[in-house]
C-alpha positions as CSV (number, residue, x, y, z in Angstrom):
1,X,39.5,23.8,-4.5
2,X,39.4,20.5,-2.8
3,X,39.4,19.8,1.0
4,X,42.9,18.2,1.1
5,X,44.7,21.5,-0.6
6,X,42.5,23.6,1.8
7,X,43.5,21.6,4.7
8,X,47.5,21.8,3.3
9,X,47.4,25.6,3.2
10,X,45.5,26.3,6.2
11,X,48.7,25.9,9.3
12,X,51.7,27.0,7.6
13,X,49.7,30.0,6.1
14,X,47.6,31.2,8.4
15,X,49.4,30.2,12.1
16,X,52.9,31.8,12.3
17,X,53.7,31.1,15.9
18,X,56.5,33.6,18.1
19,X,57.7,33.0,20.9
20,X,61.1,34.5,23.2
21,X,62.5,31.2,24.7
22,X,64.0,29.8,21.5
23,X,67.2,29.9,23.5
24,X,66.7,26.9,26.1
25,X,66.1,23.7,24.9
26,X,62.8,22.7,26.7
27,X,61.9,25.9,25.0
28,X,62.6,24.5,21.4
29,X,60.7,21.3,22.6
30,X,57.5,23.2,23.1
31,X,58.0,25.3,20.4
32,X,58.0,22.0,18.3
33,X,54.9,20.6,20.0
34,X,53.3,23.7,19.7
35,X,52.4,24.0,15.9
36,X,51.0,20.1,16.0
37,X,48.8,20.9,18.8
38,X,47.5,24.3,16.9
39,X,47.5,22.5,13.4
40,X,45.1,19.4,14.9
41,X,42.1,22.5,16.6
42,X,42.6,24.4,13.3
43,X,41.9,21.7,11.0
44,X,39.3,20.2,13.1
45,X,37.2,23.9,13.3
46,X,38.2,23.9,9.7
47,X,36.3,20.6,9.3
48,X,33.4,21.4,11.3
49,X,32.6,24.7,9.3
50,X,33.3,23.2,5.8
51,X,31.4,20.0,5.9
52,X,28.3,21.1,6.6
53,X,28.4,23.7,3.7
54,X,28.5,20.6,1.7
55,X,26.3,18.1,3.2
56,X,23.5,20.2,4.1
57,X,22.0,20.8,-0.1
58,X,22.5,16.9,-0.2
59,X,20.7,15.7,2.6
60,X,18.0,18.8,2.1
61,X,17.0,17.2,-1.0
62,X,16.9,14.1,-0.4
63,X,14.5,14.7,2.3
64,X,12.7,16.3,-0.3
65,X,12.3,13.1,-2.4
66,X,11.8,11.4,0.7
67,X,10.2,12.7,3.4
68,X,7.5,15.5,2.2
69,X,5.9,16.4,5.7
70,X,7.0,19.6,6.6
71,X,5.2,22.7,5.3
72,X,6.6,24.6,2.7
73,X,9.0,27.7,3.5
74,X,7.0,30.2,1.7
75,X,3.7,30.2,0.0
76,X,2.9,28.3,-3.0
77,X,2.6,31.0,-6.1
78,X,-1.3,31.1,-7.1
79,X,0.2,30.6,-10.8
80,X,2.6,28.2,-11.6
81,X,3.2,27.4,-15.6
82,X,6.0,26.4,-18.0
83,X,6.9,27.4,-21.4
84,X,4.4,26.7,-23.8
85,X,6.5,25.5,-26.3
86,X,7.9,21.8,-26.7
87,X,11.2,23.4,-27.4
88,X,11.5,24.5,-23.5
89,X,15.2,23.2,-22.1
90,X,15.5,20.0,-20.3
91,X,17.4,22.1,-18.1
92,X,14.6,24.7,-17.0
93,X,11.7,21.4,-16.9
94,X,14.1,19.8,-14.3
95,X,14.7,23.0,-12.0
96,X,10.5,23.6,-12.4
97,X,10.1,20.0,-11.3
98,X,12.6,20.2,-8.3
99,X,11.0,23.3,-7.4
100,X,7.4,21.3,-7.2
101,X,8.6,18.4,-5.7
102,X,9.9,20.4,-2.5
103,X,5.8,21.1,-1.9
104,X,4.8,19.3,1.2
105,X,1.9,17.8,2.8
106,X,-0.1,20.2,4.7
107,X,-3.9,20.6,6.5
108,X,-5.3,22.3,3.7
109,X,-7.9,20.4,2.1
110,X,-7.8,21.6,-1.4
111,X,-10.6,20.1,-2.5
112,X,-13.0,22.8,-0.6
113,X,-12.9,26.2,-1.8
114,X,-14.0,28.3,-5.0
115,X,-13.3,29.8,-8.3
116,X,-11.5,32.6,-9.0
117,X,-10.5,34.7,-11.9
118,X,-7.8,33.4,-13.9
119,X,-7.1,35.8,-17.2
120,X,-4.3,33.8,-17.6
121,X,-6.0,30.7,-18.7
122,X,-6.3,28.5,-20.7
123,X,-2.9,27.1,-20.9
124,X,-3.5,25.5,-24.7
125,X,-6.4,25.5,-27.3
126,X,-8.3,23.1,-29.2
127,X,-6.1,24.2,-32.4
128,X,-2.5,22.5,-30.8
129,X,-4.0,19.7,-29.3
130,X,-4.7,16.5,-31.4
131,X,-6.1,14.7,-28.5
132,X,-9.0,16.4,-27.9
133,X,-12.3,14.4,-28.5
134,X,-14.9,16.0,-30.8
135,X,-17.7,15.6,-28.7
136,X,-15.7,18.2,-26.2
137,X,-13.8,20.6,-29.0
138,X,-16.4,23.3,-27.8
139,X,-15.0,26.0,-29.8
140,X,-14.3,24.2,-32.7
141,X,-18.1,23.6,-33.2
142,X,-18.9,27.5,-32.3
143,X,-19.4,28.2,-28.5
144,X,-19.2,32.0,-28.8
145,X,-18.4,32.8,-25.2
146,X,-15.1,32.0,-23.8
147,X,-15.5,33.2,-20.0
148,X,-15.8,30.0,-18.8
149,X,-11.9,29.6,-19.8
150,X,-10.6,31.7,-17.5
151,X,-11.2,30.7,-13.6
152,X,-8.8,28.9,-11.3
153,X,-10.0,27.1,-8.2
154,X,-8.8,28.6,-5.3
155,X,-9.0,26.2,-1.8
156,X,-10.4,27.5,1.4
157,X,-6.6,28.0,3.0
158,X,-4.0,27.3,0.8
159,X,-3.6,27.9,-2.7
160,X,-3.2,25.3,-5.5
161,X,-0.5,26.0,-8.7
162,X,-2.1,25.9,-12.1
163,X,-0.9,22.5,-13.7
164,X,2.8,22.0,-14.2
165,X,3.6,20.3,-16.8
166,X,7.4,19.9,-16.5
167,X,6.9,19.0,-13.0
168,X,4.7,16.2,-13.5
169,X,6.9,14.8,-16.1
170,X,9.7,14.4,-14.3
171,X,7.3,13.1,-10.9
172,X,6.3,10.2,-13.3
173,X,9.4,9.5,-15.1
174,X,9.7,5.9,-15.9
175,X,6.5,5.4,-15.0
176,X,2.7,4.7,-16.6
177,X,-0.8,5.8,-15.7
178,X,-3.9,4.1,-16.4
179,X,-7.8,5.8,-16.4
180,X,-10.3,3.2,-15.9
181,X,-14.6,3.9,-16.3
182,X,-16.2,5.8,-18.8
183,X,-16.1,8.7,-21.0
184,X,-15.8,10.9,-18.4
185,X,-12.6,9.4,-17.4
186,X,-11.5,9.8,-21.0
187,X,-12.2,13.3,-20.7
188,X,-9.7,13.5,-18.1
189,X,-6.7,11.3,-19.9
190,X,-7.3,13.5,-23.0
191,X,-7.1,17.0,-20.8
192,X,-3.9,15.8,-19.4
193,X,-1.8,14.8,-22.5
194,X,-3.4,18.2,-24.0
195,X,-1.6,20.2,-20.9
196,X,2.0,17.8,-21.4
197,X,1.8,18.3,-25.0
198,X,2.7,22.1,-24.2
199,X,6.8,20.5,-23.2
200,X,6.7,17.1,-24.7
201,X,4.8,14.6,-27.4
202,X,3.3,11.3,-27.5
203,X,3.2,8.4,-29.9
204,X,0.8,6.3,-30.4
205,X,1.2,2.7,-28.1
206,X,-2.2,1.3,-28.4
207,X,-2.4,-2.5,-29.0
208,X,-5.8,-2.6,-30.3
209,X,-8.1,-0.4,-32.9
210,X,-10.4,-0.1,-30.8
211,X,-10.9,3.5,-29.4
212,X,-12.0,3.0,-26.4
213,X,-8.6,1.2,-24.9
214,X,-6.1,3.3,-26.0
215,X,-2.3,4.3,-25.2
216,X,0.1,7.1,-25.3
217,X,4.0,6.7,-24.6
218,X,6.0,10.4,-23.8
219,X,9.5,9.4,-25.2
220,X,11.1,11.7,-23.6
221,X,10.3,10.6,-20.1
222,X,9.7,7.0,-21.0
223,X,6.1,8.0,-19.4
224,X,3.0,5.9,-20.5
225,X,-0.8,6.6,-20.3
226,X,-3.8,4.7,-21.0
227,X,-7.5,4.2,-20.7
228,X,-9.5,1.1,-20.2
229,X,-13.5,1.7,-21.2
230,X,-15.3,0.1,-18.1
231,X,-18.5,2.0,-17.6
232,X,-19.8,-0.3,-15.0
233,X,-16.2,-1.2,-13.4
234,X,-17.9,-4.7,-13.4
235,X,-18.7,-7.7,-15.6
236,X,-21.9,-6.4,-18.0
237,X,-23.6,-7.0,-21.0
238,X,-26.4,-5.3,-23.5
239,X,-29.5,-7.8,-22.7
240,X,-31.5,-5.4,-24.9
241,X,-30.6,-2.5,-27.3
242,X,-33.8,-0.9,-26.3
243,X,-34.7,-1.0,-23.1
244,X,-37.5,0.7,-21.0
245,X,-36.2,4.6,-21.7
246,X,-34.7,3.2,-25.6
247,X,-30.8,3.4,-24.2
248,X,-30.5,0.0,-23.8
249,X,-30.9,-2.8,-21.0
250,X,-27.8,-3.8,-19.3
251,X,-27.4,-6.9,-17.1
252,X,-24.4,-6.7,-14.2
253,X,-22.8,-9.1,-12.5
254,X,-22.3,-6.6,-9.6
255,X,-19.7,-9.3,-7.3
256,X,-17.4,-9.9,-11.0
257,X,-14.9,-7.0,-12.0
258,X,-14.6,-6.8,-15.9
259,X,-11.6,-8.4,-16.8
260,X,-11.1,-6.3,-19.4
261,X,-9.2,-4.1,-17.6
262,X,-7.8,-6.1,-13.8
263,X,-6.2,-8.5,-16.2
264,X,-4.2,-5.4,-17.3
265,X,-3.4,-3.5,-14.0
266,X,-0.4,-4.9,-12.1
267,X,2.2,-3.4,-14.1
268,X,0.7,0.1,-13.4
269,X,2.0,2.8,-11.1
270,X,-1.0,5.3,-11.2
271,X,-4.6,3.8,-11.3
272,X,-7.7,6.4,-11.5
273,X,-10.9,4.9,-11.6
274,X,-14.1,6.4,-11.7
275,X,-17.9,5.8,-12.8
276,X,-20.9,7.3,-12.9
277,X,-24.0,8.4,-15.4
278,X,-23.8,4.4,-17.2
279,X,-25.7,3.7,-14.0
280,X,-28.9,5.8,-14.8
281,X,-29.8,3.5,-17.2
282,X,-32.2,0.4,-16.7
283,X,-30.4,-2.5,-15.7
284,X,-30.3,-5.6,-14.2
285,X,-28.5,-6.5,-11.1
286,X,-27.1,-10.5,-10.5
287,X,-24.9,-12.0,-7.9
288,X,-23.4,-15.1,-7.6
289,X,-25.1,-15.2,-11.1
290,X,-28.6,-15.0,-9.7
291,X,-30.8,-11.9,-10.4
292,X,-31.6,-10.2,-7.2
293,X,-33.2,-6.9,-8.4
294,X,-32.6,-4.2,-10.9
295,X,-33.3,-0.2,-11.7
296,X,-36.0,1.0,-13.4
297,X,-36.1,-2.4,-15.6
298,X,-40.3,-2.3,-15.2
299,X,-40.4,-6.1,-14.9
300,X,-43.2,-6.3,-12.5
301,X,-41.6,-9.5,-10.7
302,X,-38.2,-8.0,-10.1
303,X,-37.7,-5.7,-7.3
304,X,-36.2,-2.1,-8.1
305,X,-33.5,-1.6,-5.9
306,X,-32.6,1.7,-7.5
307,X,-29.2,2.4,-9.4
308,X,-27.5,3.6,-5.3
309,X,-28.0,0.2,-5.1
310,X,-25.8,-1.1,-8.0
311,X,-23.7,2.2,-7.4
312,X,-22.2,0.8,-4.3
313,X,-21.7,-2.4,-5.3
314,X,-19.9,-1.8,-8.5
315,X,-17.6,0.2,-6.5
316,X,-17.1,-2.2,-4.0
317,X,-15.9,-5.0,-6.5
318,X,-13.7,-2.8,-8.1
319,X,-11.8,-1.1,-5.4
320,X,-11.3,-4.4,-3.8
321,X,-10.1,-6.1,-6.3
322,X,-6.8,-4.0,-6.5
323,X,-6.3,-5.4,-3.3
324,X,-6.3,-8.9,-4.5
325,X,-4.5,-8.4,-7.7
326,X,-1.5,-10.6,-7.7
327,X,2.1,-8.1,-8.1
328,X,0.1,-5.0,-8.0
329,X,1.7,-2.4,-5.7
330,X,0.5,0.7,-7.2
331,X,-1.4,3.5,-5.9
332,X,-5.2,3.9,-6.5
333,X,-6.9,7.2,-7.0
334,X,-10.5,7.1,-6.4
335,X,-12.2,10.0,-8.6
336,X,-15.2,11.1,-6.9
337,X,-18.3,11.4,-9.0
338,X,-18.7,14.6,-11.3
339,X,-22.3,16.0,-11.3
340,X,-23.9,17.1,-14.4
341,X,-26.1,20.3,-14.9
342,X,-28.8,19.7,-17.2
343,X,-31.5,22.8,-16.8
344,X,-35.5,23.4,-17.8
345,X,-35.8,19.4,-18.5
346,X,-34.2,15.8,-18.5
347,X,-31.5,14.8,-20.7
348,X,-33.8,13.5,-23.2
349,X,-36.6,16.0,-22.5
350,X,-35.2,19.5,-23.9
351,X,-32.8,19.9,-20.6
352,X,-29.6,22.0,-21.4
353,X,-26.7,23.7,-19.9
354,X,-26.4,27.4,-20.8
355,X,-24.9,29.6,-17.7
356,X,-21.8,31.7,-18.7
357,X,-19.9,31.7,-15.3
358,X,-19.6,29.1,-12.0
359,X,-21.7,29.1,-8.7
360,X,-20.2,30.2,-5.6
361,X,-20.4,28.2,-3.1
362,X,-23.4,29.5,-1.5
363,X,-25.2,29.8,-4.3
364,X,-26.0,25.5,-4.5
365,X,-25.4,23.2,-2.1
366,X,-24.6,18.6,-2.8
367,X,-27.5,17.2,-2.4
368,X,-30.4,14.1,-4.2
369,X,-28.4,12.0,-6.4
370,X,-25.3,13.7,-6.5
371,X,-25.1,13.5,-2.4
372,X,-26.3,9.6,-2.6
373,X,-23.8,8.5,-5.1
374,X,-21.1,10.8,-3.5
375,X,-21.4,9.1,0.0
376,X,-21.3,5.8,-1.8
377,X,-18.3,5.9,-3.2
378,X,-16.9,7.4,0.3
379,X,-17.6,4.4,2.5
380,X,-16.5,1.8,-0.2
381,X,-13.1,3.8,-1.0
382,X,-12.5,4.0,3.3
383,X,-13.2,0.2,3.7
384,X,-11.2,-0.8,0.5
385,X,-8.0,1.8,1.9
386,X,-8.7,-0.2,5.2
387,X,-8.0,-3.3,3.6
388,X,-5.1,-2.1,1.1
389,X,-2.9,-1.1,4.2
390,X,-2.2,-4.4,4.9
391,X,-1.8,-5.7,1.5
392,X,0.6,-3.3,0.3
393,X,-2.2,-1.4,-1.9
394,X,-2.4,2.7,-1.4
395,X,-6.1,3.9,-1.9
396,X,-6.3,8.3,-2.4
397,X,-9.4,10.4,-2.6
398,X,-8.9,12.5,-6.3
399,X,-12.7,14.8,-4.4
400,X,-13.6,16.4,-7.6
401,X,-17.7,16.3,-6.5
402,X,-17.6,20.0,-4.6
403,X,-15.7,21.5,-7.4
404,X,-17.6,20.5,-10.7
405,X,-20.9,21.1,-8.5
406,X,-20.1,24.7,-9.1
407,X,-19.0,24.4,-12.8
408,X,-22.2,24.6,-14.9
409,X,-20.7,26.3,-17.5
410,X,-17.7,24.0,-18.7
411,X,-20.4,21.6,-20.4
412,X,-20.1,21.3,-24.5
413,X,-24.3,21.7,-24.2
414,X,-25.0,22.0,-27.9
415,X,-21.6,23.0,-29.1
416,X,-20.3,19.0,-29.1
417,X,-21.3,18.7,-32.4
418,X,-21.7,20.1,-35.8
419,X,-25.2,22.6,-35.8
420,X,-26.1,20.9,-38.9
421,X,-25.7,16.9,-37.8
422,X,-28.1,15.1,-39.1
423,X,-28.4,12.6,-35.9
424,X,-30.3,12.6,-32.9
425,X,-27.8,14.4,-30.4
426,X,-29.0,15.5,-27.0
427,X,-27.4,18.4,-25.3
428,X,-24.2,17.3,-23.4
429,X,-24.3,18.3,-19.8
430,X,-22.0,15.7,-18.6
431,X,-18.8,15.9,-19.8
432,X,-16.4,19.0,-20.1
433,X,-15.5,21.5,-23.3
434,X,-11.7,21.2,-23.4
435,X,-10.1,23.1,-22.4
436,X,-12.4,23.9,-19.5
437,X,-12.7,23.1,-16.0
438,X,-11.7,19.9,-15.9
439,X,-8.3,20.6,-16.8
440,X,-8.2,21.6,-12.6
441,X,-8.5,17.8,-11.8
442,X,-4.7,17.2,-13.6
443,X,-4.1,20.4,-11.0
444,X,-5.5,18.0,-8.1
445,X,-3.6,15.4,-9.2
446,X,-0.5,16.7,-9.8
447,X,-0.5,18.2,-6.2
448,X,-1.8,14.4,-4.7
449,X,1.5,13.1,-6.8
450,X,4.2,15.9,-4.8
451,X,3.1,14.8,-1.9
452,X,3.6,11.2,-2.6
453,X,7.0,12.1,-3.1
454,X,7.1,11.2,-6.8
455,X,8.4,7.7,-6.1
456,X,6.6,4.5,-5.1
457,X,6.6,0.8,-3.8
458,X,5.7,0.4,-8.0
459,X,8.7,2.6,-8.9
460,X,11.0,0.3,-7.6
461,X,10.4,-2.4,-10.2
462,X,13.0,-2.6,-12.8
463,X,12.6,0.0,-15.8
464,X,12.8,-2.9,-18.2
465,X,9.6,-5.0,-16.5
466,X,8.0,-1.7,-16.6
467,X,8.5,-1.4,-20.4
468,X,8.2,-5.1,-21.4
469,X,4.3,-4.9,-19.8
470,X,3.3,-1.2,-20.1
471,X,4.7,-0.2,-24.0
């Protein structure tokens, strides 16, 4: 019923006035003043009760695009997954994404706590997901243990939903995503279009054949990602095929970004960037084109500096640069480097990765390389955020370091390739079976996104420059 037709019926309806002097005439002029006078306070309570039965759903969610920084009403549910079909309603992936969206900031950092049984998990396969890379199809190649599936992480004082992928759709609607670094990254991009391919599909975008810059567009939320191979982040080149430890020699220009992929960033909204095992190899370091040092090169005139050194640097250029990139107004996730767990040898001296379940957190502790290149990209990504505040440029920590510490298990080790190969393939103690743990970092992520409210300073560009530069 509509407020006028309420208002209508409430006076003559409700009031029905008596009174005994309807015999005098000063009488019969109160008596006519009288109903006015009671119609006015009726309809003005009548007002002040209705309105606010109506405004209050409106301006609650708005606040809850808008302003995410009060804690949730109730806690978050330690599980929190769709239908794992494609043919789930538009109806029920918009109510699941409202319901996500209304999760607020809080003190919790969820990037310190543990893992915790999940017998839930995992949310797809390697059989129906295409994307998957076969380096990481563990169980396609004959893993025979599938514990290492089913664990959760759990923060410290909060809990974090398993990856929603109707939630995150509708968070990035309109919107594109690019991974930038190495194969690692890649990992990542493929694990996240595995977990949306449970609601939606991709096409193919890419504008090149070359597999290492490739892109996917979701139709059905005009939703783009892609990923830019950069294993350095900066300007590099093979010097020699070979090298000291036969993986090649690699000169950097360690104050140059690779074009290859700034030239491609301002129309992005989402940028995760991340680098890490390329720099174990020799190289050689140059700035302002002149050769200042190198790691483990074994040129007897050139002064090993050690790969922290080139580390820092690299991540230097590249966070900065966002910061300088003409138009770009996106957001920035820094993913934090991802330790690997080779056992009883080096990569290339027998080591493998054959544990069956995680550490706890008492059971190993960050520490050597993995706490050096950890606290590197720390103080680069605090005095590139520094900067970006006053440029427009949001910088956020995606901390993965503590939690893939504890994951020795997810590795492919020998199961990233065919048992009968006939190449020289070492066991793979760097990247992650899929689906395995690293399908948590899309859980990070998709909590980082909720509490950016799901729109940004990016998001406000028209949806046609968006898909004249991204598709």
């Amino acid at each position: 019923m509509r407020w006028e037709n309420l208002l209508l019926l409430t006076p003559y309806h409700i009031m029905k006035p008596y009174s005994p002097e309807l015999q005098n005439g000063s009488s019969r002029t109160s008596l006519q003043n009288t109903p006015r006078i009671v119609l006015l306070l009726t309809a003005t309570l009548f007002l002040l009760t209705i309105i606010p039965l109506y405004l209050f759903p409106l301006l609650a969610t708005s606040f809850a695009w808008r302003n995410l920084s009060s804690p949730p009403s109730s806690p978050s549910p330690s599980l929190s997954s769709s239908s794992s079909s494609p043919s789930s309603s538009s109806r029920d992936m918009s109510r699941d994404a409202m319901a996500g969206v209304t999760m607020a900031k809080s003190s919790c950092d969820i990037f310190r706590g543990e893992w915790v049984p999940n017998p839930n998990a995992p949310y797809y396969t390697n059989e129906t997901c295409w994307a998957i890379h076969e380096h990481q199809n563990c169980m396609k190649f004959g893993r025979p243990d599938t514990e290492f599936l089913k664990w959760r992480w759990k923060p410290n004082d909060c809990d974090l939903p398993i990856f929603n992928p109707a939630q995150f759709l509708e968070l990035v609607r309109g919107k594109s995503l690019a991974f930038v670094g190495d194969s690692v990254g890649r990992n990542q991009m493929q694990s996240l279009i595995c977990l949306l391919l449970r609601v939606t599909y991709a096409v193919d975008a890419s504008v090149t054949e070359d597999e290492k810059f490739r892109r996917y567009h979701f139709p059905t939320h005009n939703f783009t990602v892609a990923s830019f191979w950069s294993p350095f982040l900066v300007r590099a080149h093979e010097a020699d095929p070979n090298g000291p430890t036969l993986t090649g020699l690699f000169n950097l220009h360690l104050d140059q970004v690779d074009t290859n992929w700034t030239t491609q960033m301002t129309p992005f909204d989402y940028v995760i960037v991340s680098a890490g095992h390329w720099f174990f190899r020799p190289t050689m370091f140059f700035e302002a084109d002149q050769l200042v040092g190198c790691h483990y090169c074994l040129h007897p005139n050139v002064t090993d500096l050690t790969m922290y050194y080139s580390y820092r640097r690299a991540f230097r250029a590249a966070l900065r640069a966002f910061n300088d990139l003409p138009g770009f107004r996106g957001t920035v996730f820094l993913r934090t480097f991802a330790p690997s767990h080779f056992e009883n040898g080096e990569w290339n001296k027998g080591g493998n990765c054959v544990r069956q379940r995680p550490f706890r957190s008492n059971e190993t502790r960050m520490d050597g390389y993995n706490l050096e290149m950890y606290m590197a990209q720390l103080e680069e990504y605090r005095a590139a955020e520094g900067e970006g505040k006053e440029k427009g440029v949001r910088f956020r920590l995606l901390d993965t370091t503590e939690a893939m510490l504890l994951r020795p298990d997810g590795h492919p080790g020998r199961f990233g390739h065919r048992p009968d190969e006939n190449v020289t393939l070492y066991n793979d103690c760097v990247h992650w079976c899929l689906p395995g743990p690293i399908d948590n970092w899309n859980d990070f992520l998709l909590h980082m996104l909720k509490n950016e409210g799901g729109r940004s300073a990016a998001g406000r560009r028209s949806r046609n420059d968006r898909k004249s530069t991204i598709k």
